[in-house]
Every structure is written in structure tokens, then in C-alpha cells.
C-alpha positions in Angstrom: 0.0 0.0 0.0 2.9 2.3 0.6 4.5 1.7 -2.3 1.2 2.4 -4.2 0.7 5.8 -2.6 4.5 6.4 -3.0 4.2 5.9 -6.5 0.9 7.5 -7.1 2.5 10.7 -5.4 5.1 10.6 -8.0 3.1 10.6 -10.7 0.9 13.2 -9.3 4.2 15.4 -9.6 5.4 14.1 -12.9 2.0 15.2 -14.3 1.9 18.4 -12.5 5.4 19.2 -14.1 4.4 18.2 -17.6 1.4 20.5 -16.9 3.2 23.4 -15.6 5.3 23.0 -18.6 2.8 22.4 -21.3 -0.8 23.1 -20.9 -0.2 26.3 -22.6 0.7 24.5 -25.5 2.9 25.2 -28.2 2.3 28.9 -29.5 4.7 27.8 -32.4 2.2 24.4 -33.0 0.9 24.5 -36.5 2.4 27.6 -37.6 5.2 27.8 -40.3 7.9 28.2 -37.5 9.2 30.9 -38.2 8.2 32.1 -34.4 11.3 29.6 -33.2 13.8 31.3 -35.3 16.1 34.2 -34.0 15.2 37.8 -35.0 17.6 38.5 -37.6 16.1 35.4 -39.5 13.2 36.3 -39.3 13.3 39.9 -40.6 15.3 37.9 -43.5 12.9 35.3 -44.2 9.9 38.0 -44.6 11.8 39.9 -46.9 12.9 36.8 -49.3 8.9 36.2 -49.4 7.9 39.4 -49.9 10.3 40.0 -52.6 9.4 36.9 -54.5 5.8 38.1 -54.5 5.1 40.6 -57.4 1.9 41.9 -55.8 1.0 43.8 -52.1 -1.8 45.7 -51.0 -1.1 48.0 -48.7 -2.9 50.3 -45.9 -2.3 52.2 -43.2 -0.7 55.9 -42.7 2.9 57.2 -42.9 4.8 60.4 -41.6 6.3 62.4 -44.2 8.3 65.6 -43.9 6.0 66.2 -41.4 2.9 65.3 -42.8 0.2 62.3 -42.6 -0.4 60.4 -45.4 -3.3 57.5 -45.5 -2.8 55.3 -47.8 -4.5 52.2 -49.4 -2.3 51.2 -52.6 -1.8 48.4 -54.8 1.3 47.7 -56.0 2.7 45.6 -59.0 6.3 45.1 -60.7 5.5 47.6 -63.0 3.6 50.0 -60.6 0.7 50.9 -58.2 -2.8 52.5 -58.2 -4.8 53.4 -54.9 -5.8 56.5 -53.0 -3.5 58.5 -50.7 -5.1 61.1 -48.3 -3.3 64.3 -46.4 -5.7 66.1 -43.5 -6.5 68.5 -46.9 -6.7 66.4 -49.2 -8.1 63.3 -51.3 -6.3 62.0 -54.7 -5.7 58.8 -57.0 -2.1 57.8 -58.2 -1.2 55.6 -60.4 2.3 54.9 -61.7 3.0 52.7 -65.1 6.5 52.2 -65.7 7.9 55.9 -65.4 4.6 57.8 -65.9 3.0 59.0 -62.8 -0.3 60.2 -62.9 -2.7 62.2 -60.2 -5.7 62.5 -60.0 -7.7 65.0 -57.6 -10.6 64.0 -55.5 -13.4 66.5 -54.5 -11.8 69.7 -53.3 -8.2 69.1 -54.2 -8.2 71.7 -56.8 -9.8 74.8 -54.9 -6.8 76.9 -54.7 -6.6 77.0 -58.1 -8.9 79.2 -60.7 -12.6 78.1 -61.2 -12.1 77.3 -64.9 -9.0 75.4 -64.4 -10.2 73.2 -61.6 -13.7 72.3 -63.7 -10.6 71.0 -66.5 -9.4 69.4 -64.1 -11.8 67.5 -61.7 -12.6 64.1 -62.6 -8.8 63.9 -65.3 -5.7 62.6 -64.5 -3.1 65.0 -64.5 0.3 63.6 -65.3 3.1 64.9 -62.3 6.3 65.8 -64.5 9.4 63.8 -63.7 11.2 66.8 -62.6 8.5 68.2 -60.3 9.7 68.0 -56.7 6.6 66.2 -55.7 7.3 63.0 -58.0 10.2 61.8 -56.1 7.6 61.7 -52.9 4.3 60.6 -54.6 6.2 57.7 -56.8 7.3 56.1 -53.6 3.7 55.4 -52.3 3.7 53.3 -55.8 7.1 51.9 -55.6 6.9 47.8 -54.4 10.8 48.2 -53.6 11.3 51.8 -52.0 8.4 49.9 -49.9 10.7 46.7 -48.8 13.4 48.9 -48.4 11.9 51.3 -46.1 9.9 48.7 -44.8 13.1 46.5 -43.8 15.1 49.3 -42.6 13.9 48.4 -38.8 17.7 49.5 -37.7 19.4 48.0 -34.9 19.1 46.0 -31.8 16.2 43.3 -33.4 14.2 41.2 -30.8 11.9 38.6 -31.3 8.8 39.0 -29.4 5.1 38.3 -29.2 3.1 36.2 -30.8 -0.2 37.4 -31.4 -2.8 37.8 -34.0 -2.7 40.8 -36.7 -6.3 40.9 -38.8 -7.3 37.1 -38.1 -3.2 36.3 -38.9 -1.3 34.3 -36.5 2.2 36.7 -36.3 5.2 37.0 -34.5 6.9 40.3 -34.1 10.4 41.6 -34.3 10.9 44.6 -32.6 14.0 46.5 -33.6 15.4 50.7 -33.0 13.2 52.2 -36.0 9.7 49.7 -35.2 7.9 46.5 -35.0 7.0 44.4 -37.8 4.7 41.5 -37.8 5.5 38.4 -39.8 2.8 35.7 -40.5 3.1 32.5 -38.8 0.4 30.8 -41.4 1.7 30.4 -45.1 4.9 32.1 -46.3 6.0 34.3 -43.8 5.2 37.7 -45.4 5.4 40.7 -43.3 1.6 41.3 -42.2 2.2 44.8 -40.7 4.8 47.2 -39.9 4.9 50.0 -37.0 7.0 52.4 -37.2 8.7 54.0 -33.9 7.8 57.7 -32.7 3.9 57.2 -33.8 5.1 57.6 -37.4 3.1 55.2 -38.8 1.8 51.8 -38.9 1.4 49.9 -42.1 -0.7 46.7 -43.1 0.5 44.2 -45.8 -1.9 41.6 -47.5 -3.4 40.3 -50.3 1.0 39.2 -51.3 0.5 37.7 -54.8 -2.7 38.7 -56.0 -3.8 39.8 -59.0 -3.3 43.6 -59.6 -3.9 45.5 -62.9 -2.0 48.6 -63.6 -3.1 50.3 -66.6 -2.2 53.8 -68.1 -5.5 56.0 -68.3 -7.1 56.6 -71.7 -5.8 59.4 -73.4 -8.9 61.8 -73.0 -9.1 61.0 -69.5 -5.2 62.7 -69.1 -5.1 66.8 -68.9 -1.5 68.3 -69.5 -1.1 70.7 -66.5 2.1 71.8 -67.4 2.9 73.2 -63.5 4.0 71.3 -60.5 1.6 69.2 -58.6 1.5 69.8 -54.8 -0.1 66.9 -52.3 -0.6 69.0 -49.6 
């Protein structure tokens, strides 16, 4: 009888220590295990999936030279096409190749004269390669200058949570310039990026699909023939 109850007692504790050490359960059970890895390979795993996918859709708001943009673009090898939003303003872009072409939403053209903005509403206009707003508006459409920024998180990376971004099992690696979210379901794509300082947070989906990026028919394009401004 002693023996029984010694042995019973020493089960008991067995099974309390396998509970104390997994009735959690694996957060890493069922994912593509990428969560087990260190930091640094994660960070380099997103980016070799995002960079073999041609296609992102991407959301969220950046800080700019001191302004807010909103943002909800589609982006292709070739180019992007979405809306972009300031606290002023409303506008379309969309970027084939080279060409970059804007196109004011309601009120974006109120500063200028009555006869010009009726031209103007409703047209693309295309934003000249040497006006100093291209540089700035071609990045929203820009897949790479996306990754590059996206993977400049800077130093000191840490792996940290897991937790769930938009119904997607992530991880996050936290690192000097912000915290980006990798999936844990699928390929690990980066799911969304935050960046430090409130400057912005970011969300990344829809890796892969279809997105078509078309130049606008020619009577739909007005030559403006002055610089464009966003703000």
C-alpha cells in the first residue's frame, strides 16, 4: 500500500510538471515556424517572401516631412494605383512604368482658378518627372522603396510576441526604428509594420494577387504643365 501511494505521489508530480510546462501549448504548434527562429532570420525570411511576391496591397498611414499620409495602394512590378489622403486632401495615383499620374478627389483643386479646376476634376493629370513632388508621390507606388523602407527596422532586433494581426497568427520583431509582424500561417510575409515615434503603422496583405496597372485613356489625361502639390 505504501508503495502504491508512493508511486501514485510521484506521478501526481510528474503530471503536474508536464502540466506546468505544457498546458499552454505550443504557441509555435501548426504555424510555419518561423516564431522559433532568431530575430535577424526572421526579418530575412519575410523579406525573401515578400520579394518573391510581385503583388502587395497596402494600408495604413505614414509620416512624411511632417505630414500624414493614409494610404491604401496596390502595388505591382511595373507600378501601383490606390488613393492617398493628407488632412486636406483626397487624390488617385497611379504609376506605369515611369509615368506617374494624379488624380484630384473632391476639393483638391480649390486653390486653383474656377475654370482650371472644372478642367481638371474628374482627369488625371500627369506629375512631370522633374517636379519636386514625384520623387515623394512615386514612392507610395514603388513595391521596392516599400521593402526597403519597410526593412530598414535598424538595430538591436528582438523577437517578441506572438499574437494575432487581422485574423493572422504573427510573431513580431521589434527593432530601434519599429515593429513588424511576420505571419506564422503560409509564407512568412510581413503582415504589418509600425514604425517608432507614432510615425506610422502599415498593413500588408493580399502578397501575390492579382493587380492590374493600366495607363489612363488618353482623354481622361489633362497636360497641366505646372508642378503638382499633395498638400
Amino acid at each position: 500500500m505504501i508503495a502504491g501511494r508512493v508511486g501514485s505521489a510521484g506521478l501526481a508530480v510528474v503530471c503536474a510538471g508536464l502540466l506546468a510546462a505544457g498546458c499552454a501549448g505550443d504557441p509555435d504548434e501548426g504555424t510555419n515556424g518561423v516564431g522559433r527562429l532568431p530575430a535577424p532570420t526572421i526579418v530575412r525570411q519575410a523579406r525573401d517572401a515578400a520579394e518573391h511576391a510581385d503583388t502587395v496591397r497596402l494600408t495604413g498611414s505614414v509620416v512624411s516631412r511632417g505630414r500624414t499620409y493614409r494610404l491604401d495602394m496596390r502595388l505591382a512590378p511595373d507600378g501601383g494605383t490606390g488613393q492617398v489622403a493628407t488632412d486636406r486632401r483626397t487624390f488617385t495615383l497611379l504609376r506605369v512604368g515611369g509615368d506617374l499620374y494624379l488624380k484630384g478627389g473632391a476639393g483638391f483643386y480649390d486653390h486653383a482658378q474656377p475654370s482650371a479646376a472644372a478642367a481638371l476634376t474628374g482627369k488625371y493629370v500627369k506629375v512631370p518627372a522633374g517636379d519636386p513632388a514625384y520623387r515623394e508621390l512615386s514612392g507610395f507606388t514603388d513595391k521596392k522603396s516599400l521593402l526597403d523602407g519597410l526593412f530598414a527596422l535598424g538595430g538591436h532586433p528582438a523577437r517578441g510576441d506572438h499574437r494575432t494581426v487581422a485574423g493572422v497568427r504573427t510573431v513580431a520583431v521589434t527593432a530601434d526604428a519599429g515593429t513588424l509582424d511576420v505571419s506564422l500561417e503560409g509564407l512568412p510575409y510581413p503582415v504589418r509594420y509600425q514604425r517608432a515615434g507614432g510615425a506610422g503603422s502599415l498593413r500588408l496583405a493580399d502578397w501575390g494577387e492579382p493587380v492590374a496597372v493600366r495607363a489612363p485613356r488618353r482623354g481622361d489625361v489633362v497636360d497641366y504643365g505646372r508642378q503638382i502639390s499633395a498638400g
